[in-house]
C-alpha positions in Angstrom: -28.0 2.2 -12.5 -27.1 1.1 -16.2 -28.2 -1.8 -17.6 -25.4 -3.2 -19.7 -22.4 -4.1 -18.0 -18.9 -5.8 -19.0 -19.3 -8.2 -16.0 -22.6 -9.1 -13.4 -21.4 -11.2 -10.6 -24.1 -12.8 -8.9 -23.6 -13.2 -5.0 -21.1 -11.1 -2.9 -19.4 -14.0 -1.1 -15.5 -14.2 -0.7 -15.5 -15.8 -4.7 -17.5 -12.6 -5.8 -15.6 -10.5 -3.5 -12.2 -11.2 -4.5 -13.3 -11.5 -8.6 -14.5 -7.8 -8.2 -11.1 -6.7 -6.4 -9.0 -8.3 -9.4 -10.8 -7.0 -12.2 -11.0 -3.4 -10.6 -7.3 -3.2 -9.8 -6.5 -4.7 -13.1 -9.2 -2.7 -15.2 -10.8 -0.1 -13.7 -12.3 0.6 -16.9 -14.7 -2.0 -17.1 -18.0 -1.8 -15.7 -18.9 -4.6 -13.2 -22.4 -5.3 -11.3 -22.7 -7.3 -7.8 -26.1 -8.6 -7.1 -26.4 -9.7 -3.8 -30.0 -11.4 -2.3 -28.7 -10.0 1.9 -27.8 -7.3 3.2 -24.4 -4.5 2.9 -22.3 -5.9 5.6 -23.1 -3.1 7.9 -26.9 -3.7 8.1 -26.0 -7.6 8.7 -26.9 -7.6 12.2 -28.5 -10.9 13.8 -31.6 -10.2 16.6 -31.1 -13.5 18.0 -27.0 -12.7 19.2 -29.0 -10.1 21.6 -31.9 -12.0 22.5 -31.1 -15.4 22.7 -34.1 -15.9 20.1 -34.5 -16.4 16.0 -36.5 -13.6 14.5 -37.2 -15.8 11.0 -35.0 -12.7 9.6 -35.8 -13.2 5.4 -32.8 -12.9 4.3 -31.2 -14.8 7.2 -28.0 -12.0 8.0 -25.5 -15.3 9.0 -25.7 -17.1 5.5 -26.6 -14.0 3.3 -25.0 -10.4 2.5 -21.7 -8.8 1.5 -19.1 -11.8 2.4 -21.9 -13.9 2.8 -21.3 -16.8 5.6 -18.0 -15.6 6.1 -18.7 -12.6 7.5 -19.8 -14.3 10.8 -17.5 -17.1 10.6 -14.6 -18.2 12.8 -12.7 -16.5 9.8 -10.1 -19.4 9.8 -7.9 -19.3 6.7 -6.4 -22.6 5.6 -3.3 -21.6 3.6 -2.8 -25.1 2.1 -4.3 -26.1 -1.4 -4.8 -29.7 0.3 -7.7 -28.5 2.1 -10.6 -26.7 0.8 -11.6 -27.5 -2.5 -10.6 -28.7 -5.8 -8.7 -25.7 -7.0 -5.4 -28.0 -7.1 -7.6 -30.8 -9.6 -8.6 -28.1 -12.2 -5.7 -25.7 -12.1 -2.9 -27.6 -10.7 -0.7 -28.4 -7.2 1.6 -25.1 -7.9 -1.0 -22.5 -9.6 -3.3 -23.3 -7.0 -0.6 -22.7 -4.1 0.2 -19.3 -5.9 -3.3 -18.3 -5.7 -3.7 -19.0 -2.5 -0.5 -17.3 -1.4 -1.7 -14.2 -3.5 -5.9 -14.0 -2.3 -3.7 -14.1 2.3 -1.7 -11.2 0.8 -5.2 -9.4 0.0 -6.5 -10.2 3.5 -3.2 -9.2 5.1 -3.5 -5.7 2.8 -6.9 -5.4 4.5 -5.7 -5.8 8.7 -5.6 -10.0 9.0 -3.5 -11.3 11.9 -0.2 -12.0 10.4 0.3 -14.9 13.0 -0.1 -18.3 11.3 -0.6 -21.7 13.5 1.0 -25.0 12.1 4.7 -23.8 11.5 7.6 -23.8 13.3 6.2 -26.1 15.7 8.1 -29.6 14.0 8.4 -31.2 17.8 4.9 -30.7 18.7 3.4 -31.7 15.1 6.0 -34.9 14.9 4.0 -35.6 18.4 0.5 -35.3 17.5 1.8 -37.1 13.9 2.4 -40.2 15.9 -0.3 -40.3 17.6 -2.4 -39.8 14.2 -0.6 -42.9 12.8 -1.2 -44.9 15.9 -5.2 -44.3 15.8 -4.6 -45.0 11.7 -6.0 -41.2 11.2 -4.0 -39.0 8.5 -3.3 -35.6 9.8 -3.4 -32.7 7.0 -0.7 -30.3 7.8 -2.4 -27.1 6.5 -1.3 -23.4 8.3 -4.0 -22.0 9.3 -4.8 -18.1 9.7 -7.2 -16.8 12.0 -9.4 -13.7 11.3 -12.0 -14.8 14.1 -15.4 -13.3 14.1 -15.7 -10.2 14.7 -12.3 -9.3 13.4 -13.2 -11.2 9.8 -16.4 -8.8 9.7 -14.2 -5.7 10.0 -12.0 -6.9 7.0 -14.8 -7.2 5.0 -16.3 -4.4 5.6 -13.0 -2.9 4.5 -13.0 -4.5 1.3 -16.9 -3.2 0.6 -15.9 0.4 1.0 -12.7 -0.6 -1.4 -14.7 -2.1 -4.2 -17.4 0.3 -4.3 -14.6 3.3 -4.3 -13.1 1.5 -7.0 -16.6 1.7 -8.9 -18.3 -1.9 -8.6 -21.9 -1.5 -8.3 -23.5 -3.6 -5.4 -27.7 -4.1 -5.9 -28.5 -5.6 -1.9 -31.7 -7.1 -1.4 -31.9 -8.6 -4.9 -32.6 -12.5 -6.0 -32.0 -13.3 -9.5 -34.7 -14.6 -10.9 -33.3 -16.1 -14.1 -30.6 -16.0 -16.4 -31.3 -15.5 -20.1 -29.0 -17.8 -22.5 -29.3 -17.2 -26.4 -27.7 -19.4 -29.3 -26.2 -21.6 -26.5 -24.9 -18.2 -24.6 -25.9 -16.3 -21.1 -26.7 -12.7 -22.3 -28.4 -11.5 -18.9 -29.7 -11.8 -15.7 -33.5 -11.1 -14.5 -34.0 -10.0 -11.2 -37.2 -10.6 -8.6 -37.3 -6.8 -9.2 -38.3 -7.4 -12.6 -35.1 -5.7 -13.7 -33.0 -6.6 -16.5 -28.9 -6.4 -16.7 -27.2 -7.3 -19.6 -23.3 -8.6 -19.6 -20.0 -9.6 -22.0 -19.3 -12.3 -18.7 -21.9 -13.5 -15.7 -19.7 -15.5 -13.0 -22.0 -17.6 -10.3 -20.7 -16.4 -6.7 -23.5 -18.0 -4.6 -21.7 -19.7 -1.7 -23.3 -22.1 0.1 -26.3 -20.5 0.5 -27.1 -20.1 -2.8 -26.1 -24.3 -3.7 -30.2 -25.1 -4.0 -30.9 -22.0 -6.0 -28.0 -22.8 -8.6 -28.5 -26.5 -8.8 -32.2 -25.6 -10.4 -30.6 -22.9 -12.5 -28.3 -25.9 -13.8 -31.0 -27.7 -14.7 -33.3 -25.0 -16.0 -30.8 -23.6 -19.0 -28.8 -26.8 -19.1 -25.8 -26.7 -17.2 -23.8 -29.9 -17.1 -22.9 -31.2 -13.4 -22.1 -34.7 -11.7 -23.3 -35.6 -8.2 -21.3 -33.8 -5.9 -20.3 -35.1 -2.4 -22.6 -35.0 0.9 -20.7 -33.7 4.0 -23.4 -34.5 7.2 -22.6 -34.7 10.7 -22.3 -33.3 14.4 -20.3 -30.4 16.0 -18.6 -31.7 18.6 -17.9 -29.8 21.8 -15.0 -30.3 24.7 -13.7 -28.5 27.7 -10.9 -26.6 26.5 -8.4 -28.3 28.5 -9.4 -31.3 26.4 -8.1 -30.0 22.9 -5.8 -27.9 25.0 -2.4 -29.5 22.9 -3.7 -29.4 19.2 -5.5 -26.1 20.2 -2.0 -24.2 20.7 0.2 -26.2 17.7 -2.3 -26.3 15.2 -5.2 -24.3 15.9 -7.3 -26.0 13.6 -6.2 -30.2 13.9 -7.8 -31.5 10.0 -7.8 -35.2 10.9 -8.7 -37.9 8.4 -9.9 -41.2 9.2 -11.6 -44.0 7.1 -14.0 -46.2 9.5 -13.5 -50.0 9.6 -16.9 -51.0 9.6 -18.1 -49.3 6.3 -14.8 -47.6 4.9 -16.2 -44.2 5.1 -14.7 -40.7 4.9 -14.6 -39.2 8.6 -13.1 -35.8 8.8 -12.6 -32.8 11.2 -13.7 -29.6 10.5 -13.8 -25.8 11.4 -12.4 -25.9 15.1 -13.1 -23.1 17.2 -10.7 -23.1 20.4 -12.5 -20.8 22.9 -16.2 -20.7 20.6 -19.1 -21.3 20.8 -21.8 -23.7 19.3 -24.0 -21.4 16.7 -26.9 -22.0 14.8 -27.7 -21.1 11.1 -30.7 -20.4 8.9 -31.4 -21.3 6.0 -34.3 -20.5 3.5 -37.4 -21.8 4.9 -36.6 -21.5 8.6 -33.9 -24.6 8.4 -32.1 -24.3 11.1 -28.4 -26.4 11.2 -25.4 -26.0 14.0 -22.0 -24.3 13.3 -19.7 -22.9 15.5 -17.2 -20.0 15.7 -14.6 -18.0 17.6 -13.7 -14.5 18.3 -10.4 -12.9 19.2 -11.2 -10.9 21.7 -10.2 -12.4 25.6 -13.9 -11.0 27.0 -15.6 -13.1 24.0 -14.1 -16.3 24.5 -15.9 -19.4 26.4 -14.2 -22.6 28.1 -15.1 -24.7 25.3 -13.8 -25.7 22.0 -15.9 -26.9 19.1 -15.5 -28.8 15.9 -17.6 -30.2 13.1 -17.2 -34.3 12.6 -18.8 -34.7 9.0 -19.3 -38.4 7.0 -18.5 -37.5 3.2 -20.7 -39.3 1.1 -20.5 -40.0 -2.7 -23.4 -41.4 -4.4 -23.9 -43.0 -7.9 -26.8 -42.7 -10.4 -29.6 -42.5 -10.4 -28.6 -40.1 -6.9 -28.3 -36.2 -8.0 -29.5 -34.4 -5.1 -27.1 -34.1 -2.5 -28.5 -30.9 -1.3 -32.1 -32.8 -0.4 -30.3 -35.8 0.7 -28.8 -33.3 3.7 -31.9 -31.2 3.9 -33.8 -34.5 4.8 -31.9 -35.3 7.5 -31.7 -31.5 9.0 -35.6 -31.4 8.6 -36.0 -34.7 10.6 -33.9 -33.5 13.6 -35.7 -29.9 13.4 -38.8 -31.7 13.5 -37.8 -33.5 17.2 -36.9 -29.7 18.7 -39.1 -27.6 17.4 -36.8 -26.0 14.8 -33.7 -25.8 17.4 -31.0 -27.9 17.1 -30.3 -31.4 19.0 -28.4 -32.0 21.4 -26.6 -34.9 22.9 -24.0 -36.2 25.5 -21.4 -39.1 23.9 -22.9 -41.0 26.6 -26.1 -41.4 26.0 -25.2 -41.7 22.5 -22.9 -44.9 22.6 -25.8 -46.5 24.4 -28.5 -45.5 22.8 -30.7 -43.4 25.2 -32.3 -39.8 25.0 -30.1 -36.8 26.9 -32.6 -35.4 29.5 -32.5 -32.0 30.8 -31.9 -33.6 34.3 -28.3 -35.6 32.7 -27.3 -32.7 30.8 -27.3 -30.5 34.0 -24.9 -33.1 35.5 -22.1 -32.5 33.3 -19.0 -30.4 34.1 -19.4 -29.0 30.7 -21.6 -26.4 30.0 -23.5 -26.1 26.2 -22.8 -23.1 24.7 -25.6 -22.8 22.4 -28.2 -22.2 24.9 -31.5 -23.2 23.2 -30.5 -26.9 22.0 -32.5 -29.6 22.9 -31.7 -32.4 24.5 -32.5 -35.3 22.6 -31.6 -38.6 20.0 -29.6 -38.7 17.4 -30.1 -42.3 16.2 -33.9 -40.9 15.8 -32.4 -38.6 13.0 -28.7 -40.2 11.6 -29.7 -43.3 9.5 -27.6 -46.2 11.2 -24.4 -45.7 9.1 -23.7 -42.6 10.1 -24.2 -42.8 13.9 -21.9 -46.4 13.5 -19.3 -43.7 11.3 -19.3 -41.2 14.2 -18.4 -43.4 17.2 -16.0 -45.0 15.6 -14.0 -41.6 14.5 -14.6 -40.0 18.4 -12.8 -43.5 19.5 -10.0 -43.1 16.7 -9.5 -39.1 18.0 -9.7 -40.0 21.8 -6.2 -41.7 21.1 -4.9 -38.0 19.4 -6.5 -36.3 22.2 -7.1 -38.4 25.3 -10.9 -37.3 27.1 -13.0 -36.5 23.9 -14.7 -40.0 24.2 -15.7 -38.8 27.4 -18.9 -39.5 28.4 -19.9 -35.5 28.8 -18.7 -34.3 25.1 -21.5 -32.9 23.6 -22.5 -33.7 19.8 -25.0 -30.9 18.4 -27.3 -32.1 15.1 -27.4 -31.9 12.3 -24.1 -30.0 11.0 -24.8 -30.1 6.9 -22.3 -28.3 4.4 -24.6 -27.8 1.3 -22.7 -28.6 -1.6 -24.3 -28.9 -5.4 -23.7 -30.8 -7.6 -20.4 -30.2 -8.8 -20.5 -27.8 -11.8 -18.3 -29.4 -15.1 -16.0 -26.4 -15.8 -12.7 -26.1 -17.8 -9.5 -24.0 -16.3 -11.4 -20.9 -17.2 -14.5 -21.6 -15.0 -16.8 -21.1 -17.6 -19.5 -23.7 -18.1 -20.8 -25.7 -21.1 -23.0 -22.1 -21.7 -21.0 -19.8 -23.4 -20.3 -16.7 -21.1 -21.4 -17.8 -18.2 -18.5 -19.1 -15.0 -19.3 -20.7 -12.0 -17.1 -20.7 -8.9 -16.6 -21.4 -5.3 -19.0 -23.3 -2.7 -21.9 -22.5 -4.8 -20.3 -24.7 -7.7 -19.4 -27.4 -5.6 -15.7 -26.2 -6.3 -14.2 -24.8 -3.2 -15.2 -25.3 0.3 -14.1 -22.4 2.5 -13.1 -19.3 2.6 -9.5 -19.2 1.0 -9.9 -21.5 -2.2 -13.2 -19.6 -2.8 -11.3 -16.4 -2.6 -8.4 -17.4 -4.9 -10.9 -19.3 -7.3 -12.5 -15.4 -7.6 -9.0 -14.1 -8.2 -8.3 -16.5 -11.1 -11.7 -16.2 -12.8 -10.9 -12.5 -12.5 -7.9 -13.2 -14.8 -9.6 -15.3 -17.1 -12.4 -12.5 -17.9 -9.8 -9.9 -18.7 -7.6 -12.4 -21.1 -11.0 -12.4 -23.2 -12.0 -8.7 -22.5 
C-alpha cells in the first residue's frame, strides 16, 4: 500500500461510498484511500441476531464497516430533499433534488426495488392530509424507497466489489488517529497503526458513528462548528393492523407536530411496517433502540415500529449535543443492565413501572426480546416525557389505536449528531484541504442526502484536481 494518495476518505459510510464511486467513474486515474475502523461488509456479521445475546463485538458490526449503519438498516430511501438533511440550505432546493435523483439512479444500477411508496396515491394522501391538519400535525410528503435489510446489505456489497475493481483502496479495521494540518492545511492522516498517508484532499465520511470522534478532531486542529441539534426519544411499536392505512400509502408517514405545552419539535421517524425493535452499540457498550424491516414474507413480524424523537436546539454556552444524548442513554442503560427499556403507553401516561406480569397481558407482543420492563420518567427529564404524550395523542387522531394503552415505547432512541460543521458549497472546512460530509458533519441525516452529499463532494475534488 502507497503512502501518498490524491484523495483519503475516512469512513466507508453511504457519504464515503458514493464520493469513491464518482471520483472513480469520473477519474479513474486518481489514486483514492478508504480507511474504515469495521469490518468489509462480508465479515459484518452480528452474534447476537443468532443468539439472542450482545457479544461486546469491538468494533460493534451494526454501526461500523463498509456502509456503516446502513448496511443493517431498514434501507428506506427518502427521495425528497425536504427530509434528511440540509443539502437543500447549502446547495440549494433544485441542486439538491438533482443529487438526490442522481445518488437512486446509483442504487437502482446496483438491484434497488424500483417500487416507490407516496405516489400515485392522491385519494389516500388527501385522506391522511386531513386528518394531519385536524390533529395540527404537518405531513411531509417525501416518496420513499425501500431497500429493506437484508436486501440493502446485498447492494452494498455490490458496490464494495465495484469500487475496489475500479481501484479504491479500502484499509478495514483502521482508526485514525489524527489528522496532520500544516500552514493552516490537512496534509495527512495518522492511523492507530502508526501508519502515515499523505493526500491532495481528506473528506470526513464518519456517519453517525463516528459524530464523538470528529467533534474532538474539530476541536483538536480547529475546525469551526455551531451547536448542532439533539434528536432524543422512543421507538414506538403497534400491531400492524394499527398503522395498517399509512403503512400501505406511504410506507414511511414523516409527521410533524409542534407541542402546545412547550412548543417543541416532535417528529416521526424510520418506520418499519412488519419490523422489529433492534438494538445498537455504540463505543463503550452503549446500548440505544432502533428498528428495521426486511423484505422477505418469512422475516416479517405483526408489528410496526417507529422512532418519535424531541429535536432540541440549544444556545451557548451548550456545545455538546452528543453528551447531552449520551447522558440520557447512559441513565436508562443503567436501570436494565445495559438493555434497553421498555414500556406500555399505559403505564406511562400514569406514571407507574411496566411489570413483567402487565407486559404479558398485552395482545401485543415486543419484538426485541431482551428489553426491560421499566420507567421512562426515571430516565426522560420532565419535558420530554410531557413532549411525547402529547405527539402519541396528536397521532392517535391520524391513526386511531396508537394511544392505546398496550403500544409499547422502547428507550432511549438517540441520533448522534455533532455539532454542525461550518462548510461552504464545496464541503471543505475552515482547514484548507480538508471536507466534511454527511451524518458525521451534522449535515445529512440518512441514507440518501449522505449519499448525494458524497456525490457532490466527489465533483468538487475533481474541479480542483
Amino acid at each position: 500500500m502507497a503512502d501518498k494518495y490524491d484523495v483519503i476518505i475516512i469512513g466507508a459510510g453511504p457519504g464515503g461510498i458514493f464520493c469513491a464511486y464518482e471520483l472513480m467513474e469520473k477519474r479513474p486515474d486518481l489514486k483514492v484511500l478508504m480507511i474504515e475502523k469495521g469490518r468489509s461488509i462480508e465479515k459484518r456479521n452480528c452474534p447476537k441476531r443468532v443468539t439472542g445475546v450482545c457479544a461486546g463485538c469491538k468494533p460493534c458490526s451494526i454501526t461500523t464497516g463498509f456502509a456503516g449503519a446502513g448496511a443493517f438498516s431498514d434501507g428506506k430511501l427518502s427521495l425528497s430533499p425536504d427530509v434528511g438533511g440540509t443539502l437543500p440550505d447549502i446547495l440549494g432546493y433544485d441542486t439538491a433534488t438533482s443529487l438526490i435523483h442522481e445518488s437512486d439512479e446509483i442504487y437502482l444500477k446496483f438491484g434497488a426495488d424500483r417500487n416507490v411508496y407516496g405516489i400515485d396515491k392522491e385519494k389516500e394522501l388527501r385522506e391522511i392530509r386531513r386528518k394531519a391538519i385536524n390533529a395540527n400535525l404537518k405531513l411531509v410528503e417525501c416518496p420513499i424507497r425501500h431497500l429493506g435489510t437484508e436486501e440493502g446489505y446485498k447492494i452494498y456489497q455490490k458496490l464494495q466489489e465495484h469500487v475496489l475493481n475500479k481501484g479504491v483502496e479500502i484499509q478495514f479495521g483502521t482508526m485514525v488517529k489524527d489528522i496532520v494540518v500544516e500552514d493552516g492545511r490537512a496534509t495527512a492522516v495518522v492511523t492507530d497503526k502508526g501508519e502515515t498517508f499523505s493526500a491532495k484532499e481528506i473528506v470526513s465520511a464518519v456517519g453517525r458513528e463516528g459524530a464523538d470522534w470528529f467533534k474532538d478532531k474539530c476541536e483538536e486542529i480547529g475546525i469551526e462548528t455551531r451547536p448542532g441539534t439533539v434528536d432524543v426519544g422512543v421507538r414506538v411499536e403497534v400491531r400492524d393492523e394499527i398503522m395498517q392505512f399509512l403503512n400501505e400509502n406511504l410506507y414511511e408517514a414523516k409527521l410533524i407536530y409542534h407541542t402546545p405545552t412547550f412548543d417543541d419539535k416532535v417528529r416521526t421517524f424510520c418506520t418499519n411496517p412488519s419490523g422489529e425493535v433492534a438494538t445498537e452499540y455504540y463505543d463503550g457498550g452503549l446500548a440505544v433502540v432502533n428498528g428495521h424491516a426486511y423484505k422477505g414474507e418469512e422475516l416479517k413480524t405483526n408489528n410496526t415500529n417507529f422512532a418519535l424523537l424531541v429535536s432540541k436546539n440549544f444556545t451557548k454556552p451548550f456545545k455538546t449535543p452528543i453528551e447531552y444524548g449520551k447522558m440520557i442513554a447512559q441513565l436508562s442503560n443503567m436501570l436494565c443492565g445495559g438493555k434497553i427499556l421498555v414500556q406500555t403507553y399505559g403505564d406511562f401516561k400514569r406514571g407507574r413501572r411496566t411489570t413483567e406480569e402487565r407486559l404479558c397481558r398485552n395482545n401485543l407482543i415486543p419484538t426485541l426480546k431482551d428489553a426491560v420492563p421499566g420507567d421512562l420518567s426515571l430516565v426522560f427529564p420532565h419535558r420530554i416525557m410531557v413532549d411525547l404524550d402529547e405527539m402519541i395523542q396528536a397521532l392517535d387522531k391520524v391513526t386511531p389505536g396508537l394511544a392505546s394503552d398496550e403500544t409499547l415505547l422502547y428507550g432511549v432512541e438517540v441520533k448522534f449528531y455533532s455539532n454542525r460543521v461550518i462548510v461552504g458549497q464545496d464541503f471543505e472546512t475552515s482547514i484548507k484541504g480538508l471536507r466534511a460530509i454527511g451524518d458525521g458533519a451534522g449535515i445529512t441525516r440518512g441514507l440518501q442526502q449522505a449519499s448525494a452529499n458524497g456525490l457532490w463532494v466527489a465533483r468538487k475534488i475533481m474541479e480542483k484536481n
